[in-house]
N, C-alpha and C positions, 0 to 999 in steps of 0.2 A: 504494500500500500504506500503509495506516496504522501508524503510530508504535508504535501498541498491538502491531501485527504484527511488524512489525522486530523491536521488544524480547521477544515470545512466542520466535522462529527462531531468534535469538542466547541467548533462554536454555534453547533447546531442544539445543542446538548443548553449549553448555555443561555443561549437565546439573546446570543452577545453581536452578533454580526452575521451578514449574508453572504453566499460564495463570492458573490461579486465585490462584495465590501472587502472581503477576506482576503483575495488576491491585491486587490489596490493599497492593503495596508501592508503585505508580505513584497509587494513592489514596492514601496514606499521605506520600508523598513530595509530591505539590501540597498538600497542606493543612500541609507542614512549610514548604515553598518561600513561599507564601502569609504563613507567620507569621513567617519570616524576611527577606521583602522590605519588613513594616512595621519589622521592627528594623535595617535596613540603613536607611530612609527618616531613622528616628530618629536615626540616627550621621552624618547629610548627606548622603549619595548621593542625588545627584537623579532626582526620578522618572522621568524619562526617559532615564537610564543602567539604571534596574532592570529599565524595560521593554523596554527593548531586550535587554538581556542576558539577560532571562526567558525573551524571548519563543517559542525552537524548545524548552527545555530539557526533559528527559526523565529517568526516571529511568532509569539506565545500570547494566542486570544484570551484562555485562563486566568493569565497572570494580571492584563488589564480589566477583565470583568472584576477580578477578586481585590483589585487597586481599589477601582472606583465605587464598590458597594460594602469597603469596610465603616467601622464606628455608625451604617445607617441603626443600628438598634443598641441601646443600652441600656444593661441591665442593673437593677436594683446590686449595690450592695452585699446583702446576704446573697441574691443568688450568683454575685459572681464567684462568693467565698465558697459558696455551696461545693463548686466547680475547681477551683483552683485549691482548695484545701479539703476538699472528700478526705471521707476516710480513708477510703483507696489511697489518695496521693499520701497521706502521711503513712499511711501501712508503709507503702512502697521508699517513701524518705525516710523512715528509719531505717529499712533493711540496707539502703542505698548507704545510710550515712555509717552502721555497723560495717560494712563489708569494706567502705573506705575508710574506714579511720583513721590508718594510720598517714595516708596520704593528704587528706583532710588537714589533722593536727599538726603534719610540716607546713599545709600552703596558711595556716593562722601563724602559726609559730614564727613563720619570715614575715606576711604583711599585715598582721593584727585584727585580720578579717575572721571573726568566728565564724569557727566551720560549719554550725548550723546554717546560717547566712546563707554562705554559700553553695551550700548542699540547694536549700530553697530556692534559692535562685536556676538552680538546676531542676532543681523537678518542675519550678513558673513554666522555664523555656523550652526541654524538652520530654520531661516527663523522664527525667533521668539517663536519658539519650537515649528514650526508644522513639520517640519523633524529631529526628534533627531534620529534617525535611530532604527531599529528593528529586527539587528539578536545579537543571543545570545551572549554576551562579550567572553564569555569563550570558545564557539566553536570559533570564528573569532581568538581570539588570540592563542589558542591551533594549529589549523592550520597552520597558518602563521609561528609559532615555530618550527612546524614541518615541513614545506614547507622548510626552509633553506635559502632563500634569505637573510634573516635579521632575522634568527632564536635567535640569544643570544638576540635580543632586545625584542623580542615578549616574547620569555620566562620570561624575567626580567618584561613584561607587565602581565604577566598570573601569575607570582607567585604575581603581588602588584595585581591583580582583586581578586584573593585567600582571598587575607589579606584583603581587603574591605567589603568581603561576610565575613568571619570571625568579623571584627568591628561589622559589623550590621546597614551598613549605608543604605544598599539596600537588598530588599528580590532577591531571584533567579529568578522569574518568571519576576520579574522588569530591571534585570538587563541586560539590550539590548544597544547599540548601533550600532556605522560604522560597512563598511565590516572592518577597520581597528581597531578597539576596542575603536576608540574613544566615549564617554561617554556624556548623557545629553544637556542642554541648549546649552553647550558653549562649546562641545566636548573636555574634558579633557580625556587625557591617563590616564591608572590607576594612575603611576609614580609620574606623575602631581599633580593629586586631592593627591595622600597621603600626596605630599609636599605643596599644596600650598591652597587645597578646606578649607570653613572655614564654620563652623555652625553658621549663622550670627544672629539664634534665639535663642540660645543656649538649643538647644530643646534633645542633645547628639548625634544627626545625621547631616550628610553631604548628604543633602541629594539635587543631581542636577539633578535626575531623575523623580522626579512627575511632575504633570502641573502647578506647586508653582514654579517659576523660581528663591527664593530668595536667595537659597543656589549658584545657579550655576552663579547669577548675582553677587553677591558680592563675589562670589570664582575668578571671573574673575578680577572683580577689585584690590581683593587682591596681585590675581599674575602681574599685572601690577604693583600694588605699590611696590612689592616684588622688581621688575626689574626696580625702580628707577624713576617710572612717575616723571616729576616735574610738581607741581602744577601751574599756571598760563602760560603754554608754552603751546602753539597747535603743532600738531604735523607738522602740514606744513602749507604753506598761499601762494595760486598761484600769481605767477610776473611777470610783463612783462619786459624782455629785451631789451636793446638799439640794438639799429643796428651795434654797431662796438664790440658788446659782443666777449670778447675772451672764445671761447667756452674748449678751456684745462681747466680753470676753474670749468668748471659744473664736478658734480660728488663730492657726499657724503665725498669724503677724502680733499678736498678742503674748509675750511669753514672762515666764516667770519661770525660779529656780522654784521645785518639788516642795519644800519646806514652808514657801510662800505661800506657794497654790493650799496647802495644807490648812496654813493659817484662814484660809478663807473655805474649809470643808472637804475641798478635792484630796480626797487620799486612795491608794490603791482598795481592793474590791477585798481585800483583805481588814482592810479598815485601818492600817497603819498608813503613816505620812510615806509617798515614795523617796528613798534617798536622793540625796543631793547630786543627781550625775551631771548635772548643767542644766542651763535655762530650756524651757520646756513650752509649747504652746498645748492646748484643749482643742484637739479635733472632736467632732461628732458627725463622724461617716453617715447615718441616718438623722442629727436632727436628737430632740432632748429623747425621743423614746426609744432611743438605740444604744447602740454601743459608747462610750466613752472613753477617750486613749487619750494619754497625754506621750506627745512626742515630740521627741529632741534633734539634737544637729543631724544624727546618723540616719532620720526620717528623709531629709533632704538627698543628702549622700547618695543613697536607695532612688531616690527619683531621677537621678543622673543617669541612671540605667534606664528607666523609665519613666515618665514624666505622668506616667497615671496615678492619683493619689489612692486608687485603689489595689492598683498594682505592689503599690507600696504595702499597704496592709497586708495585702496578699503574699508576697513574700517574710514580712517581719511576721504574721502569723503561724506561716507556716514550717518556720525556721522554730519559733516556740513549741509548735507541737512536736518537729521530728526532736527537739531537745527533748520531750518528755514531759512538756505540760497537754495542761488541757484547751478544752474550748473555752472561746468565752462567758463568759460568766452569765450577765449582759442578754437579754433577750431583742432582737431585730421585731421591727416593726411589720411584719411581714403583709400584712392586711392593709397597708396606706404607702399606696406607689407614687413616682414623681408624674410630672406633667409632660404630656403632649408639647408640642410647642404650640398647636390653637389653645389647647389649656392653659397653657403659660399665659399668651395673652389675654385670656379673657380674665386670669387672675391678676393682671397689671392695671387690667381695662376698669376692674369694681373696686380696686384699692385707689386710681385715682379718684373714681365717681365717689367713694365714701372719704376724701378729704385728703388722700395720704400718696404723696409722692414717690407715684413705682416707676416715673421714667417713662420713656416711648412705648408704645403696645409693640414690642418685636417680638413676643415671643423666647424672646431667652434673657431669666431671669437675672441679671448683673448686683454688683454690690447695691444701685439705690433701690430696685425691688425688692430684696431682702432684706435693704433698712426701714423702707415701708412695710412690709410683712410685719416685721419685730414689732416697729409703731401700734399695729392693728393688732397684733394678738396681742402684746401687755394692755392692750386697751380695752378686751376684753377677758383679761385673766388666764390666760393660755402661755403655755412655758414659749419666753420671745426666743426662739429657736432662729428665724427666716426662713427655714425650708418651704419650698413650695412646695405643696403634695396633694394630691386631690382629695386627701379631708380638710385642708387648710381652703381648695377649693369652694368647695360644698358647705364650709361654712357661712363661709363668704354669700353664696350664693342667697 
């Protein structure tokens, strides 16, 4: 079956493009690949790393459907936790974290990165390295460059994949990950691993692609030390709340050291004050009738990897449980979801009508609708959270 076929069935499959479409974007695409193997030539890659890595490459319809219809749906909170911290994954992360330990305890021992951490971090990205992903780097990023949405970034990802296959950290046949070109154990972009992957054997390879996780375990660590871990700080410690909590305080830009926040009620779920690890902000993932964490520098640190503040949780939780704790404590709201974006605006739309400044009707809720929220609910006795959530809706109504 020809190439042209494959790519027709899959974006038949998809309901992403028509043969006709399909061909004029695989014409489109060689003549892009073409003008980009002379400017890869011009920046040093030798001719014969381009040609090789050229040489199956295809334009990949998949890769663009699966570009453009990510983050369309998001999920609550708990259910992301549900999912990324199952029992399952932490079954699996402790076995994961027993079986490496002792490798583990050298990559903390050099970069201060507790192994739990990083262990989490492995099981976030591939499930321990049984999903490192499996289409070609080279095609996923050549695509995607040529696609346009975020072409100058993918380019800048397909020339540092070039200069990797050129090092000699990875052969061509090996060298697979995401639809997005992320890489190995612990999905690094090319970018990434050039700046921050570390040969922890010193063997002259980087290598986070075989079923030897040590390179991409201690590359990960690295780049967390890189972004300032501090050593004996967790990255968060769930708290429980007094009842007369002034909730404008929750939120990451607001911080105080543990003994402070104490003075005013907030101590861990144990009921003692949390020690002094550094200054600390009050997140509330859910809103007052959820969970409550108080978290420090190493919360951020973690978001360098990922800039999802639930991704965040989701790792620093799931690094607690492979240590050998429990779930949270904490019960999730599970019965009161967020808004729609028509929802959103029609909750903007009755907090102006009832006197309280939520900002333009767009649909996505920013700092002054949430500070109109607060307004409106201590106005009617309701903990000033700002969440918007369609009981906060429905009251309103």
């Amino acid at each position: 079956m020809s190439s042209l076929m494959v790519l027709s069935r899959r974006a038949m499959v998809l309901g992403a493009l028509s043969v006709p479409s399909l061909a004029y974007a695989q014409s489109g695409f060689d003549s892009w690949v073409a003008s980009f193997k002379s400017r890869a030539h011009s920046r040093g890659i030798s001719q014969r790393i381009i040609d090789a890595a050229f040489a199956n490459v295809r334009y990949n319809a998949e890769v663009v459907e699966r570009d453009r219809n990510q983050a369309e749906f998001r999920r609550e909170i708990w259910d992301y936790l549900d999912l990324v911290v199952s029992e399952s994954r932490v079954t699996n992360g402790r076995r994961a974290f027993r079986d490496n330990r002792r490798l583990l305890a050298e990559i903390e021992d050099r970069f201060g990165v507790p192994a739990a951490i990083v262990c989490a971090v492995w099981g976030m990205e591939s499930a321990y390295g049984a999903r490192r992903g499996d289409i070609p780097v080279i095609e996923a990023l050549a695509t995607l460059a040529y696609d346009g949405r975020r072409g100058r970034f993918f380019e800048q990802q397909l020339m540092a994949a070039l200069r990797i296959l050129e090092a000699g950290h990875v052969r061509s046949r090996n060298f697979v990950g995401s639809w997005a070109g992320a890489m190995g154990h612990t999905q690094f972009i090319p970018t990434s691993f050039e700046a921050y992957a570390v040969d922890f054997r010193g063997d002259g390879r980087r290598d986070i692609w075989s079923d030897d996780p040590t390179d991409a375990l201690a590359s990960t660590a690295a780049y967390l030390a890189r972004f300032n871990w501090r050593r004996g700080m967790p990255w968060g410690v769930e708290v429980r709340l007094p009842s007369d909590f002034n909730f404008a305080q929750a939120g990451r830009d607001t911080t105080l050291m543990p003994s402070e926040w104490a003075r005013q009620g907030v101590v861990g779920v144990d009921g003692r004050a949390v020690p002094d690890y550094g200054s600390a902000g009050i997140l509330l993932p859910a809103g007052a009738r959820g969970v409550a964490l108080m978290t420090f520098a190493n919360f951020r640190t973690i978001e360098r990897y990922n800039a999802s503040e639930a991704y965040v949780i989701g790792v620093g939780h799931l690094a607690d449980r492979t240590a050998g704790g429990g779930p949270f404590v904490a019960s999730w709201p599970r019965g009161d979801r967020g808004l729609s974006s028509a929802e959103a605006a029609e909750l903007q739309r009755r907090l102006n009508a009832a006197g309280y400044n939520a900002g333009a009707v767009d649909g996505r809720p920013g700092p002054q609708t949430r500070a109109a929220l607060r307004a409106w609910q201590s106005s009617v006795g309701l903990p000033a959270d700002g969440r918007p959530t369609l009981h906060m809706l429905e009251r309103l109504r």
